[in-house]
C-alpha positions as CSV (number, residue, x, y, z in Angstrom):
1,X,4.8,10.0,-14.3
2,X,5.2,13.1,-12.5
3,X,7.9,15.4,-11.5
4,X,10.0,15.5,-8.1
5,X,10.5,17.6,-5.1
6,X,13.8,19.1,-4.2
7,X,13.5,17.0,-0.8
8,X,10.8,14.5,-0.2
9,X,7.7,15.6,2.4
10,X,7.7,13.3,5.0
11,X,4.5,14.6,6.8
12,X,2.1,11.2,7.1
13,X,-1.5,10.8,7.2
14,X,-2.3,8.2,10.1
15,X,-5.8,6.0,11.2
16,X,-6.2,3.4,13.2
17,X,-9.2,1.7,14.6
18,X,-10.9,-1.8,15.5
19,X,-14.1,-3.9,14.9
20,X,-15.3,-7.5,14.0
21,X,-12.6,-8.7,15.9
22,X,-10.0,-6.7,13.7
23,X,-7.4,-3.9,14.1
24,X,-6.3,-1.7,11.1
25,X,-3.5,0.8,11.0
26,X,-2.5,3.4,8.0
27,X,-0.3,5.4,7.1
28,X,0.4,7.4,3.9
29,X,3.2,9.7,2.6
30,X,3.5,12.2,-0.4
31,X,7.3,11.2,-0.5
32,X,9.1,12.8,-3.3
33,X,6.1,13.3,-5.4
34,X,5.0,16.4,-6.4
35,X,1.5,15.7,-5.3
36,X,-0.2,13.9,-3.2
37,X,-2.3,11.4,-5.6
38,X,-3.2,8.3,-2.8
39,X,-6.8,7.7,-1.2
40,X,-7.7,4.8,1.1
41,X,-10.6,3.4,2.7
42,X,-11.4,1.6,5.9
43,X,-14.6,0.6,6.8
44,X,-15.9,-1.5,9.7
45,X,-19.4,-2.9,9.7
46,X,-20.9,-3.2,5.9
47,X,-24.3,-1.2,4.8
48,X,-27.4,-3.8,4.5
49,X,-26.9,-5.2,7.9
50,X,-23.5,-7.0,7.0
51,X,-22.2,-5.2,10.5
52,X,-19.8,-7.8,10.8
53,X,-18.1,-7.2,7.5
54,X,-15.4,-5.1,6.9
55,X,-13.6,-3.1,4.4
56,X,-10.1,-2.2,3.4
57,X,-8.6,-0.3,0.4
58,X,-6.1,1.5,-1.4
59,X,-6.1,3.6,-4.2
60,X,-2.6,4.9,-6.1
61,X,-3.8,7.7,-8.3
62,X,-1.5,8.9,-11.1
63,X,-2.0,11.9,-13.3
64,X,-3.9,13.8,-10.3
65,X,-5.8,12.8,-7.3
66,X,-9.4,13.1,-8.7
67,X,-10.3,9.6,-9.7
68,X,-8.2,7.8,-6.5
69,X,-10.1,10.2,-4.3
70,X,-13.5,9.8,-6.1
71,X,-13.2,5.8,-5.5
72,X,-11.8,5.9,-2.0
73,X,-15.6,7.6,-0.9
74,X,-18.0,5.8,-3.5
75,X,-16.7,2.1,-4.9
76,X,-17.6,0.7,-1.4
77,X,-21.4,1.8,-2.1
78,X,-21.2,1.0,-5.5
79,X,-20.1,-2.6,-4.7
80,X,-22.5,-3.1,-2.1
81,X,-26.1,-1.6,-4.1
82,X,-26.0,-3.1,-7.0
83,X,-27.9,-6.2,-8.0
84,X,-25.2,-8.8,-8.2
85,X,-24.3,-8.5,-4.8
86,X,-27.7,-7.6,-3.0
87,X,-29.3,-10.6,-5.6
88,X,-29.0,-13.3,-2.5
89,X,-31.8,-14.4,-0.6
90,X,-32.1,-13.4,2.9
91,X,-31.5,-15.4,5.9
92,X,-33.8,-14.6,9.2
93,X,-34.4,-11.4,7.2
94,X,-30.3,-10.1,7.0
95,X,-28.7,-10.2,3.8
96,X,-26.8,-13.2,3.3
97,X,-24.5,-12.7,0.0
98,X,-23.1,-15.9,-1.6
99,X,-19.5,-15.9,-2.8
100,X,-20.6,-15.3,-6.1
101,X,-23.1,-12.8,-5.5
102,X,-19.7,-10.7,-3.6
103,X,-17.5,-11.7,-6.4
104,X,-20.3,-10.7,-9.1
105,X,-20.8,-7.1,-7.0
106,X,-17.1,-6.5,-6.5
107,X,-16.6,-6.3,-10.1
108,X,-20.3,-5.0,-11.2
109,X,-19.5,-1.9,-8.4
110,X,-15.5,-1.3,-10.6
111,X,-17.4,-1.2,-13.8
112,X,-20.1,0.8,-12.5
113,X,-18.2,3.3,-11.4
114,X,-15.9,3.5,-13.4
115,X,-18.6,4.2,-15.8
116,X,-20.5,6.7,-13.5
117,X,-16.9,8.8,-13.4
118,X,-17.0,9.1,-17.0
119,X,-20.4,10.4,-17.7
120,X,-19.8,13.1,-14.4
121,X,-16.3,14.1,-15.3
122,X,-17.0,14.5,-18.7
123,X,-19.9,17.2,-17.6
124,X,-17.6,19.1,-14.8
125,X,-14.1,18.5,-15.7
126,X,-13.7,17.0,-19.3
127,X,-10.0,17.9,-18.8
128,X,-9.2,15.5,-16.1
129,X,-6.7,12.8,-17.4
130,X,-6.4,11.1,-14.0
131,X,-7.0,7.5,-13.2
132,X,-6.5,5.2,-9.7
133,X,-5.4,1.5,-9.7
134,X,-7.7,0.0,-6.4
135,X,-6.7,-3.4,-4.1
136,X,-8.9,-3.9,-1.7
137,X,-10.3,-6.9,0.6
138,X,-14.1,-7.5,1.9
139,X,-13.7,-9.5,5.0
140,X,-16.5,-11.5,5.8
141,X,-17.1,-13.9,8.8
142,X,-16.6,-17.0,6.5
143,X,-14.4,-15.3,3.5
144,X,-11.7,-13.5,2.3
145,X,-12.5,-11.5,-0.8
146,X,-9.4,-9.5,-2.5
147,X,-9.6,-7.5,-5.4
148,X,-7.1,-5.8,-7.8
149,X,-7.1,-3.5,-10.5
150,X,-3.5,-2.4,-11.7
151,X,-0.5,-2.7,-9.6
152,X,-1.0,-1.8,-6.1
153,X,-1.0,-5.3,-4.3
154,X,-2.4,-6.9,-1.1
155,X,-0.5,-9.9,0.3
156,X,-2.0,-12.5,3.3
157,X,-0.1,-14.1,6.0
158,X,-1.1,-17.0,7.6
159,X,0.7,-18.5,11.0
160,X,3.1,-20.9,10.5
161,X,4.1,-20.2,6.9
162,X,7.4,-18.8,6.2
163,X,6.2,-17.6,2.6
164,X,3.0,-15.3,2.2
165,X,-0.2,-17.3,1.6
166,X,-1.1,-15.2,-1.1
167,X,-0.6,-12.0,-3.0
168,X,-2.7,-10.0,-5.9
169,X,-0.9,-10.3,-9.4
170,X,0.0,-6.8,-10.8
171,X,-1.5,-5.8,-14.5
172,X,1.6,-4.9,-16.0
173,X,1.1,-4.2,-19.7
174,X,3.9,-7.2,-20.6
175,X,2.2,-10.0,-19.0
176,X,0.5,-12.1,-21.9
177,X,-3.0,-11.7,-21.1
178,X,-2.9,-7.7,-20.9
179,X,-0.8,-7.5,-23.9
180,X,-2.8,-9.4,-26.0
181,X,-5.9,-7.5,-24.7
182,X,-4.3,-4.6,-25.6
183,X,-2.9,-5.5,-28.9
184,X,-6.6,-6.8,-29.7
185,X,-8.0,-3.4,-28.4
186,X,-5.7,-1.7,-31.4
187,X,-2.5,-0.6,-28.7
188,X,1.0,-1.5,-28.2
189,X,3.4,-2.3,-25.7
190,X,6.7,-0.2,-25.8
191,X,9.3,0.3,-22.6
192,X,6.9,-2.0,-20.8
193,X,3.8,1.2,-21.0
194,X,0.8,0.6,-22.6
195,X,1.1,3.0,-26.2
196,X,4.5,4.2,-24.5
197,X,3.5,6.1,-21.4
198,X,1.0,4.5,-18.7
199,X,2.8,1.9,-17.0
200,X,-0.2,-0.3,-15.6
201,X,-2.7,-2.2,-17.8
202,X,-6.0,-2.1,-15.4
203,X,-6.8,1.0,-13.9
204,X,-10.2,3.0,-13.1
205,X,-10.4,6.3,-15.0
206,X,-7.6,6.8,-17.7
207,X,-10.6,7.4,-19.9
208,X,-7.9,8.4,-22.7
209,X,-7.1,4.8,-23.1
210,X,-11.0,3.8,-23.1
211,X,-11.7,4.9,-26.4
212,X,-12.5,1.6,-29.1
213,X,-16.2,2.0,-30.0
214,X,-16.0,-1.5,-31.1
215,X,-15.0,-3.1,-28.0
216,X,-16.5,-3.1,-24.7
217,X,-15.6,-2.1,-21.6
218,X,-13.3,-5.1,-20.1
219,X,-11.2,-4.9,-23.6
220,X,-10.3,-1.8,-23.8
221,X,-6.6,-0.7,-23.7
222,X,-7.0,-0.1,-20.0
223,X,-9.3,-2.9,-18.5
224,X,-11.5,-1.5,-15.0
225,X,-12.1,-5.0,-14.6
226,X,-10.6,-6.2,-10.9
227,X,-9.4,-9.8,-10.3
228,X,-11.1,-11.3,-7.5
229,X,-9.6,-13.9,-5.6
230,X,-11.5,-15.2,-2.6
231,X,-10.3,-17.4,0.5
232,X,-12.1,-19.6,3.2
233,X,-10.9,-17.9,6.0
234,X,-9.1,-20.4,8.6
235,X,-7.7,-19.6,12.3
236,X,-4.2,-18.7,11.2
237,X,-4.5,-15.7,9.6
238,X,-2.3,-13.2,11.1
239,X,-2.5,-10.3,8.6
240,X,-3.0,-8.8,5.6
241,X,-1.3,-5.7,3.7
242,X,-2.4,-3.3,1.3
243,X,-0.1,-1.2,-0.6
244,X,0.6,0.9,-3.4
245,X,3.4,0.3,-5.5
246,X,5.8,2.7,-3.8
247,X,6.1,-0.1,-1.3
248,X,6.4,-3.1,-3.3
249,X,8.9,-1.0,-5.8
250,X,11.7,-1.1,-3.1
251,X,10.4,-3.9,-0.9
252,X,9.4,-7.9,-1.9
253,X,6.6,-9.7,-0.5
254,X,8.5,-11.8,1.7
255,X,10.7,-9.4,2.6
256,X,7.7,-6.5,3.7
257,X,5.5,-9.6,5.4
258,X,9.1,-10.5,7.6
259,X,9.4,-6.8,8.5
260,X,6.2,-6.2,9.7
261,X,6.4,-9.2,11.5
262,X,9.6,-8.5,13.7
263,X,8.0,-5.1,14.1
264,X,4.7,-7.0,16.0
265,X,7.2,-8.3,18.5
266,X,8.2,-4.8,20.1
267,X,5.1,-3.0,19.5
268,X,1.2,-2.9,19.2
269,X,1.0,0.1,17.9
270,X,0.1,-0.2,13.7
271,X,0.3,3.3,13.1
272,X,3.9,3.3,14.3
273,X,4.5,0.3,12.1
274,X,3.2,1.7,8.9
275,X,4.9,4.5,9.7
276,X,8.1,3.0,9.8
277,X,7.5,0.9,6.6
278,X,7.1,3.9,4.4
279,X,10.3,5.5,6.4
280,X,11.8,2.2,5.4
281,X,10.9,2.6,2.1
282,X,12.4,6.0,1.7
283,X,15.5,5.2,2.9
284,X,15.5,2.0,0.6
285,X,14.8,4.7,-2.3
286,X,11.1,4.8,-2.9
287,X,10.3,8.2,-5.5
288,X,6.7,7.6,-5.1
289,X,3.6,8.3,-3.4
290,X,3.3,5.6,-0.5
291,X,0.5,4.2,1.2
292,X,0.1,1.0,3.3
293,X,-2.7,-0.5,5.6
294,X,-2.3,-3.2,7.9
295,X,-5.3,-5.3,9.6
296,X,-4.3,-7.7,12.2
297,X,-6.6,-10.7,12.8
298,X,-6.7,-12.0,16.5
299,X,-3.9,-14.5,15.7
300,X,-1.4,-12.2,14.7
301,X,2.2,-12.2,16.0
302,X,2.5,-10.3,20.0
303,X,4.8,-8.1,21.9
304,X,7.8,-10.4,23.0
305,X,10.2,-9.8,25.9
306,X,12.9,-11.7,24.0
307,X,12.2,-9.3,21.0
308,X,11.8,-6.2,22.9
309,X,15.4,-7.5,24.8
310,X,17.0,-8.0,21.5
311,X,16.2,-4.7,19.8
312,X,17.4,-2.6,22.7
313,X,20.8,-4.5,22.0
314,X,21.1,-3.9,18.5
315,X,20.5,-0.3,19.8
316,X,23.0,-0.7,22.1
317,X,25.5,-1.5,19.5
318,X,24.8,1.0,17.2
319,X,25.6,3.8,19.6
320,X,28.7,1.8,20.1
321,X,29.0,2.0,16.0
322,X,27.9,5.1,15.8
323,X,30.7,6.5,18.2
324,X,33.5,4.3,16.3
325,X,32.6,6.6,13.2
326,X,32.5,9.9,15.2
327,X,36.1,8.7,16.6
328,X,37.6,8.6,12.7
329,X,36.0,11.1,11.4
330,X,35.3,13.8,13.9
331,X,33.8,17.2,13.1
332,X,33.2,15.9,9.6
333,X,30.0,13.2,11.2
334,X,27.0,13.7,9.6
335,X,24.2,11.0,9.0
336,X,24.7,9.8,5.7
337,X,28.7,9.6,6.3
338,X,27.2,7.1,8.9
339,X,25.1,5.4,7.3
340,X,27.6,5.0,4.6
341,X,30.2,3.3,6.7
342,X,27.8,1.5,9.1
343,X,25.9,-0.5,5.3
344,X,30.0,-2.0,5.4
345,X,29.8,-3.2,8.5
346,X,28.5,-6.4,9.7
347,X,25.9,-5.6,12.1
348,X,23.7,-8.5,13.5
349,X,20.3,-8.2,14.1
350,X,19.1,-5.8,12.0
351,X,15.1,-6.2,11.3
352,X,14.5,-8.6,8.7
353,X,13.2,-6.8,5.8
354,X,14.3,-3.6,6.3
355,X,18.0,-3.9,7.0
356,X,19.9,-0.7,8.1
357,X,17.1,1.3,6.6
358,X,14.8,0.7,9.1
359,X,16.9,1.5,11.7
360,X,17.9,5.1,10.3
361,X,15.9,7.0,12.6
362,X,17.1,5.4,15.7
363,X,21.2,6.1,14.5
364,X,19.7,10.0,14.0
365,X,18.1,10.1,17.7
366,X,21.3,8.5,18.9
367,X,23.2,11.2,16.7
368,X,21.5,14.3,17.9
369,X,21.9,13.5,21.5
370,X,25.6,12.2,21.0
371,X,26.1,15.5,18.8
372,X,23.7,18.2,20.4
373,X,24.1,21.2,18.2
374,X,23.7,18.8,14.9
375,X,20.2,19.0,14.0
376,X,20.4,23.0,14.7
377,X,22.8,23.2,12.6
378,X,21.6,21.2,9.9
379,X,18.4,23.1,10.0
380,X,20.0,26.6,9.8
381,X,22.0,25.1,6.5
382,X,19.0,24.3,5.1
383,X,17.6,27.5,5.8
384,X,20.3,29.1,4.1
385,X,20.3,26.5,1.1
């Protein structure tokens, strides 16, 4: 859904910060989209005393921003007031949710405001068709609590595991359970789209495809309803990724976890590392809107010497590659003509993960100061394109 820019914007949107023994980093990119239609959250230290919970979340609007923008500022309150999850008993007078009551709250507060969005949008703007899917995690002291509502994902990784520990399913209309919800709800599935056109199966808003007066909520053709999947938390987490599905389109679990991995070894800096997963993911060829967020627990892989050493010799020897391709072709070097001959080469050491992609901005630095008048004059073609 959505039409394309001539050339993607590659301006990003960057937070970091820290708290409860946690560091986050974010980063977020309109891409080739016509629009910018992402939101996230990030919250550290919960309302009702909880100041040693934290929040996370992303929220991969389609059709317009509205409804992903709405959720990024409200779900968090409307998970955290409501009955369910403020129904425990106190402890020393702090609120002291159960499991349950947080599972019970995390999908009370989806319903609940997915409901509230109706009854406001359909008295301010009755012509907004947009609607969000949301994954997001509640990290208590004791627990890890994801939730998922269409197909943005969140994956965890744990020390010592060369798989990820876990990752939210995406509601794709084809999967059994959503079709026959849909089917039941008086839908279709056709091209993999619910009736034809929306491509995810759970979403909030999309209030087009919420329609059956005979069925509630939860079985309509497009379920609000999150997943919730909660985890004891251990002392091997390392960390745990949020996404929207212009990540996960052109990168795999294991292959995303593995990048961002090698990436802990050089640097400590998250923003630079989301930043150069959605770079990664645009030169892996990534149409849509991207957005990541990153939170590192205190176990999470450090800054390595032997790392750092090795990525200044793959750097090494892509200068040397580089000026092998300026040698045979001359005049005619230009970035992609490198980085179509370099993708035939055999180049060790290239960041797992991300491949050749990831190391596209380093082979244009190494360009522009082996070729200074390239990027001026690449600029003034543009200009007269």
């Amino acid at each position: 859904m959505g039409a394309f820019l001539e050339k993607p914007n590659t301006e990003k949107e960057n937070e970091r910060g820290s708290g409860n023994g946690l560091r986050y980093g974010l980063s977020s990119m309109q891409g080739w989209r016509v629009e910018m239609e992402d939101a996230h959250s990030a919250v550290t230290g919960l309302p009702h005393g909880l100041k040693d919970w934290s929040f996370f979340a992303v929220f991969d609007g389609h059709a317009g921003s509205k409804v992903a923008k709405h959720c990024s500022e409200h779900i968090l309150h409307e998970i955290t007031s409501n009955p369910e999850f403020l129904g425990s008993p106190k402890v020393d007078g702090k609120l002291n949710p159960s499991t349950d009551a947080v599972k019970e709250g995390i999908r009370t507060g989806f319903l609940s405001i997915d409901s509230k969005m109706r009854t406001d949008f359909a008295r301010t703007d009755s012509s907004d068709k947009s609607g969000s899917t949301a994954v997001g995690v509640i990290i208590s002291p004791k627990h890890l609590f994801f939730a998922n509502c269409g197909d943005s994902r969140s994956v965890l990784s744990r020390k010592g595991e060369d798989k990820p520990t876990f990752s939210t399913e995406d509601h794709k209309p084809g999967k059994p359970k959503e079709m026959k919800r849909i089917e039941d709800a008086g839908g279709s599935v056709m091209i993999e789209r619910v009736n034809g056109s929306l491509a995810v199966s759970r979403a909030l808003g999309d209030y087009d495809y919420k329609n059956n007066p005979d069925k509630p909520p939860t079985e309509q053709l497009v379920s609000p309803e999150p997943e919730v999947t909660v985890f004891e938390r251990t002392d091997e987490e390392e960390f745990i990724i949020l996404a929207c599905d212009g990540i996960w389109d052109v990168m795999s679990n294991e292959e995303l976890c593995q990048f961002i991995r090698s990436r802990l070894a050089i640097t400590d800096n998250l923003e630079e590392i989301c930043n150069q997963v959605i770079e990664t993911c645009l030169q892996k060829g990534s149409r849509d809107n991207m957005s990541i967020v990153i939170v590192l627990f205190q176990n999470a892989p450090e800054v390595s010497q032997d790392a750092l050493t090795k990525e200044k010799e793959l750097d090494v020897l892509l200068e040397e590659k580089v000026k092998e391709v300026m040698e045979n072709f001359g005049d005619q070097t230009q970035l992609d003509l490198v980085m179509h001959v370099l993708r035939m080469a055999d180049i060790p050491g290239l960041p797992p993960g991300g491949g050749l992609s990831a190391k596209k901005g380093t082979i244009e630095e190494i360009l522009n100061r082996l070729i200074p008048n390239r990027k001026h004059d690449e600029d003034s073609a543009d200009e007269k394109w």
